[in-house]
C-alpha positions as CSV (number, residue, x, y, z in Angstrom):
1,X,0.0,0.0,0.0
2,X,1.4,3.2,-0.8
3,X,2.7,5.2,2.1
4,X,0.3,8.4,3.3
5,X,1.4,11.9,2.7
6,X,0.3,14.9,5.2
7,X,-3.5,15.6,3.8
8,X,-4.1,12.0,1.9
9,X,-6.6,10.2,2.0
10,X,-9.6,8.1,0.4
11,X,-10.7,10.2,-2.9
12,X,-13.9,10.2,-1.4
13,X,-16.4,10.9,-4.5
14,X,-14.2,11.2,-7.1
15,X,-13.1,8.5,-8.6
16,X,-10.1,7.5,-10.3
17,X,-11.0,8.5,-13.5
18,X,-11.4,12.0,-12.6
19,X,-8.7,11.9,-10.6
20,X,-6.4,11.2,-12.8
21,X,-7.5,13.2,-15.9
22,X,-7.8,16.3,-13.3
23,X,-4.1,16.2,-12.7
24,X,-3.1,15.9,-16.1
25,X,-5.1,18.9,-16.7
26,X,-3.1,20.7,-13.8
27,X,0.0,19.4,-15.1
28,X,-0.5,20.6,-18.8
29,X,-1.8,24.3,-17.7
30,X,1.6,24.3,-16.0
31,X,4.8,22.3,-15.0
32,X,4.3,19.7,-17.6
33,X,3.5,22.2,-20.5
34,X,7.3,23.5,-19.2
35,X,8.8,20.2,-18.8
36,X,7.7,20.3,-23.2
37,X,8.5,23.7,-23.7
38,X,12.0,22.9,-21.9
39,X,12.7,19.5,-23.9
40,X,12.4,21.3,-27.5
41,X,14.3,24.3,-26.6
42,X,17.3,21.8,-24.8
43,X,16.8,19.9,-28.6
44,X,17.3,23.2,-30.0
45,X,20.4,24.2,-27.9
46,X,22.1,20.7,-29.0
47,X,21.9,20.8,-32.7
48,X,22.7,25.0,-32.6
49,X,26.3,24.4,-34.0
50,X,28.6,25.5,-31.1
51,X,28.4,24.0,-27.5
52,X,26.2,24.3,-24.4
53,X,28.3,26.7,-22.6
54,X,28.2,29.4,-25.5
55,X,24.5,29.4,-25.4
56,X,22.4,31.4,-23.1
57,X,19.3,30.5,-20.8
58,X,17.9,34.1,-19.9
59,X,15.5,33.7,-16.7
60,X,14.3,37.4,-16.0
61,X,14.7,39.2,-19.2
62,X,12.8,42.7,-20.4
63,X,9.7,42.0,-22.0
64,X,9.9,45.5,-24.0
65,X,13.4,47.0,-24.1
66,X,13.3,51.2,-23.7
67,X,9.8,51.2,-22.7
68,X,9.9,50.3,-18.6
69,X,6.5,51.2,-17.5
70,X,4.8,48.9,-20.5
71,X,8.2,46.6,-19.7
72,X,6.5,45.9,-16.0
73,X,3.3,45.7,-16.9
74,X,4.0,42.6,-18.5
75,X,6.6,41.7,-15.7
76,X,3.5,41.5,-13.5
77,X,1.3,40.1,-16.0
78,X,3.6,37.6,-16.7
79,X,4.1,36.3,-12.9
80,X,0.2,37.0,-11.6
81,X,-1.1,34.4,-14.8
82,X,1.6,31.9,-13.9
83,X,-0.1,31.9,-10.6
84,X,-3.0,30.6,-11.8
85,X,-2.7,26.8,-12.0
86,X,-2.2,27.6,-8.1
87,X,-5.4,29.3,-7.5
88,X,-6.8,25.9,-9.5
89,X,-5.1,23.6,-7.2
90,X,-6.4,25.3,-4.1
91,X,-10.3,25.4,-5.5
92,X,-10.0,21.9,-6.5
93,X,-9.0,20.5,-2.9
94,X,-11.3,22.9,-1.4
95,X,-13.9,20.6,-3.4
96,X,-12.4,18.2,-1.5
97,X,-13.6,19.6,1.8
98,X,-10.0,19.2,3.1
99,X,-9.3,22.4,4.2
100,X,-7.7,23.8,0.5
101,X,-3.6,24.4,0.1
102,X,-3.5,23.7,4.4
103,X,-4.0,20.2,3.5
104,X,-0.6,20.7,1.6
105,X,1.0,22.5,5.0
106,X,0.6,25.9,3.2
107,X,-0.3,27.8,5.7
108,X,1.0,30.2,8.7
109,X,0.9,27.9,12.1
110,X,4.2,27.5,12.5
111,X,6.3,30.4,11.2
112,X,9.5,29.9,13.2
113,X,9.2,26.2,11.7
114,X,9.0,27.2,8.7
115,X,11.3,29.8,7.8
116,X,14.1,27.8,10.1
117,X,13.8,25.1,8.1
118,X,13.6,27.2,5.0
119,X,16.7,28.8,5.6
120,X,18.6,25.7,6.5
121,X,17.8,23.8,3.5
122,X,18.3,26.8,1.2
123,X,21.8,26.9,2.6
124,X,22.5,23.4,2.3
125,X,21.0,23.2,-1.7
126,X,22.5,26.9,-2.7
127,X,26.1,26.1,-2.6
128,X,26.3,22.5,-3.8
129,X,24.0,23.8,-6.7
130,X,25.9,26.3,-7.6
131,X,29.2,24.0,-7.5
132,X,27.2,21.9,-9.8
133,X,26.7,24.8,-12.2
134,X,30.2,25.9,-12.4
135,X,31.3,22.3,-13.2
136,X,28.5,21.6,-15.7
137,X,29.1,24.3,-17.7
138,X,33.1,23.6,-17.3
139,X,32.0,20.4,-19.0
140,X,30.6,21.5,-21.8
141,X,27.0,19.9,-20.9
142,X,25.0,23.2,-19.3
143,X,24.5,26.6,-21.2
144,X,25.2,29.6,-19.4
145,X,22.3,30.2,-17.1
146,X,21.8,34.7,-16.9
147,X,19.4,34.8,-13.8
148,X,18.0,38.5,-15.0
149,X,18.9,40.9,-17.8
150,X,16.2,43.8,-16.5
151,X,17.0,47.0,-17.2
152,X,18.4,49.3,-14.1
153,X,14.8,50.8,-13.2
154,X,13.9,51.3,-9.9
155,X,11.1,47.7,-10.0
156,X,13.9,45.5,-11.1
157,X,14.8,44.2,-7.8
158,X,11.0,44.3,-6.4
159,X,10.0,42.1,-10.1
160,X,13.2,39.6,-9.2
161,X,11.6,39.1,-5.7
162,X,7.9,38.6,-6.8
163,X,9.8,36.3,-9.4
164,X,11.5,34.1,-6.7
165,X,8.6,33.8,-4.6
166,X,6.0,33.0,-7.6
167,X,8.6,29.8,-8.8
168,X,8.6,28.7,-6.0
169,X,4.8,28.5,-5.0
170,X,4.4,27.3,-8.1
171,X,6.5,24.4,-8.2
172,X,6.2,23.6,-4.3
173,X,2.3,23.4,-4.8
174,X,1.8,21.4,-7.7
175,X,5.1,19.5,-8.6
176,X,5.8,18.7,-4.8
177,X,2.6,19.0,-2.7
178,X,-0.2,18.6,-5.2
179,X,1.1,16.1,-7.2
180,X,2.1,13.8,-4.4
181,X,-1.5,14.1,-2.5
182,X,-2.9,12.5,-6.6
183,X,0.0,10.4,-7.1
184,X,-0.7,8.9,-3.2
185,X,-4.8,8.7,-3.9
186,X,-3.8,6.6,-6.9
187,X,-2.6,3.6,-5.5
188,X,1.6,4.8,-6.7
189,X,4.0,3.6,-4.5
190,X,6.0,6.3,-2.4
191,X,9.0,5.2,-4.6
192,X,7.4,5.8,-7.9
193,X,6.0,8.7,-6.8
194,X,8.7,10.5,-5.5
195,X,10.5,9.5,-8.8
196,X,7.3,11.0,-11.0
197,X,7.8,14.4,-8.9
198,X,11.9,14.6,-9.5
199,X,12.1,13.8,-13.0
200,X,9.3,16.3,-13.6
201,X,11.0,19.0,-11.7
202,X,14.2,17.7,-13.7
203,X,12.5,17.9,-17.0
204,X,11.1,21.8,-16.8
205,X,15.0,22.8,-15.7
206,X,16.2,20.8,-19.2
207,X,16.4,24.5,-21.2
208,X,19.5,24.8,-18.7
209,X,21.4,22.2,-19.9
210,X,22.6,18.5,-18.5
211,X,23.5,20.6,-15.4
212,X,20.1,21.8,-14.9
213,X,18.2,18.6,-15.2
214,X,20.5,16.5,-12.6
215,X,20.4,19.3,-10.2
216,X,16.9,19.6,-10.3
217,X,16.6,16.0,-10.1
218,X,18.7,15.8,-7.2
219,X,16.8,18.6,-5.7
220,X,13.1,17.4,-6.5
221,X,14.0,14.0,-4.6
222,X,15.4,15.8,-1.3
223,X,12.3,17.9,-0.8
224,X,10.1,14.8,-1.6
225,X,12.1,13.3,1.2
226,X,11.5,16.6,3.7
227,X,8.0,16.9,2.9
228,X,7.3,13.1,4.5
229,X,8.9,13.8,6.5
230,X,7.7,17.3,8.2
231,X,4.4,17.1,6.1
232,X,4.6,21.0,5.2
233,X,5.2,22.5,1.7
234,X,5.9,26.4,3.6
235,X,9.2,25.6,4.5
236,X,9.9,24.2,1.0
237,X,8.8,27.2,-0.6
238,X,10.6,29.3,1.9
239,X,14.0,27.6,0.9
240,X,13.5,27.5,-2.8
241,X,12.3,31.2,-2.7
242,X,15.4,31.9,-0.8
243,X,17.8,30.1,-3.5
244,X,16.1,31.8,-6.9
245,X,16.2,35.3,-4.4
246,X,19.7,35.0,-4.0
247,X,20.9,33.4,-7.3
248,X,18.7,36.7,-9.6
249,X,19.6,39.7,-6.9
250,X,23.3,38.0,-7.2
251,X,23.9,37.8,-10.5
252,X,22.1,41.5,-11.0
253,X,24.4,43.0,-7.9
254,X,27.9,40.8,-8.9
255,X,27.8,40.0,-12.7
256,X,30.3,41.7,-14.5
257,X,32.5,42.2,-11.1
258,X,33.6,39.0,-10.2
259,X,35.9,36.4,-12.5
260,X,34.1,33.2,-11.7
261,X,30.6,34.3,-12.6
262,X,29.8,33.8,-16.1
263,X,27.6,36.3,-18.3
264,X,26.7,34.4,-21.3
C-alpha cells in the first residue's frame, strides 16, 4: 500500500478517472506544458552548432526594451497568470472539503518552523548547486544560465523578488505538494511517486542544460524526502524562494565584477 502523505486520504467521490484526468489537466496548464516547452528548446540548444556553454538561458529578461513602465506591466502580467494553476489547485481540494492548500501544510501555524527550516535547507541546496553549475558548464553539458537581464529601473529588484517567490509557490504546490496528494490517492507507491515528482521538476529545468536537469533532479527527490517527512510545503517554498532570491539579486548586484561568474 502506498505510504500516506500529510493531507491524503480516500478520494472520497471522485473516482479515479477524474482523478487522474484532473491532474493531467493541472499538469498541462503548468509544469508539464514546461517540462515540453523545456525538452524542445534543450533539442534546440544541442543541434545549434557550437556547445552548451556558448548558449544562453535568460531567466528574467525585459519584455519590452526602452519602454519600462509597458516593460512591468507585463513583468507582473507575466508572474500574476503563472499563478494561476495555483489558485486551481487550491479550489480543487477545497472541493475536496479538506481544508484547501492547508492540506498541503501551506499555511502560517508555524512560522519559526517554517522559515528555520527554509533557511537551512536553502543553505545546504544553494552552494552545492551552484558547484554543480560551475562544473557543468566547465563540461561542456549546461549553457550559461543569466538569472536576470532587467534593465536598471527602480522595480527591477521588487519584479526579481515577486519572481523568486512565484517559482517557487508554483513548483512547491503542484510539482511537490499537489502532485504527491494524486499520485498517493492513486494507488503509486512512495518510490514511484517521489521518482514521477523529480524527474518532472528535472525535466522543466532541461532549457538549462545537462547541469540543470540532474540538479533539479537531485533537488526534486530531497524535498520529496523533507515533505514526508515534516508534512509542510511552507518551509519548502521558503527555501526554494530563498535560493532563486539570492541566485537573480546575485547575479544583477555581482555579474560583470567578479571572475568566476559567467555572463553568457
Amino acid at each position: 500500500m502506498a505510504e500516506s502523505l500529510p493531507g491524503e486520504g480516500p478520494s472520497g467521490a471522485l473516482s479515479r478517472r477524474t482523478l487522474r484526468s484532473e491532474t493531467l489537466i493541472v499538469l498541462a496548464l503548468s509544469l508539464g506544458a514546461s517540462a515540453v516547452s523545456a525538452l524542445i528548446s534543450f533539442v534546440g540548444a544541442l543541434t545549434k552548432p557550437g556547445g552548451l556553454k556558448d548558449q544562453a538561458a535568460n531567466l528574467n529578461s525585459s519584455q519590452a526594451p526602452g519602454r519600462p513602465w509597458l516593460d512591468l506591466a507585463w513583468q507582473l502580467f507575466g508572474i500574476a497568470t503563472a499563478l494561476v494553476p495555483v489558485v486551481l489547485v487550491a479550489h480543487l481540494l477545497l472541493r475536496e472539503h479538506v481544508g484547501g492548500l492547508r492540506a498541503l501544510g501551506l499555511d502560517r501555524r508555524r512560522p519559526g518552523f517554517d522559515l528555520g527550516w527554509g533557511v537551512v535547507v536553502a543553505a545546504g541546496i544553494g552552494g552545492s548547486g551552484l558547484l554543480l553549475y560551475l562544473g557543468a558548464r566547465a563540461a561542456g553539458a549546461n549553457l550559461t544560465v543569466v538569472p536576470e537581464s532587467l534593465p536598471d529601473v527602480w522595480w527591477k529588484f521588487p519584479v526579481l523578488i515577486a519572481s523568486a517567490v512565484q517559482n517557487s509557490v508554483v513548483e512547491e504546490v503542484i510539482v511537490l505538494g499537489y502532485l504527491l496528494r494524486r499520485l498517493g490517492q492513486l494507488g503509486w507507491s512512495p518510490t514511484a511517486a517521489l521518482l514521477a515528482s523529480s524527474l518532472l521538476r528535472g525535466s522543466y529545468h532541461l532549457y538549462q542544460g545537462i547541469g540543470g536537469f540532474v540538479g533539479n533532479v537531485a533537488m526534486g527527490a530531497l524535498f520529496v524526502l523533507i515533505y514526508r517527512r515534516c508534512g509542510r510545503i511552507t518551509p519548502l517554498i521558503i527555501a526554494h524562494a530563498t535560493i532563486d532570491l539570492v541566485a537573480f539579486t546575485g547575479y544583477a548586484l555581482l555579474a560583470g565584477r567578479v571572475d568566476w561568474l559567467p555572463t553568457g
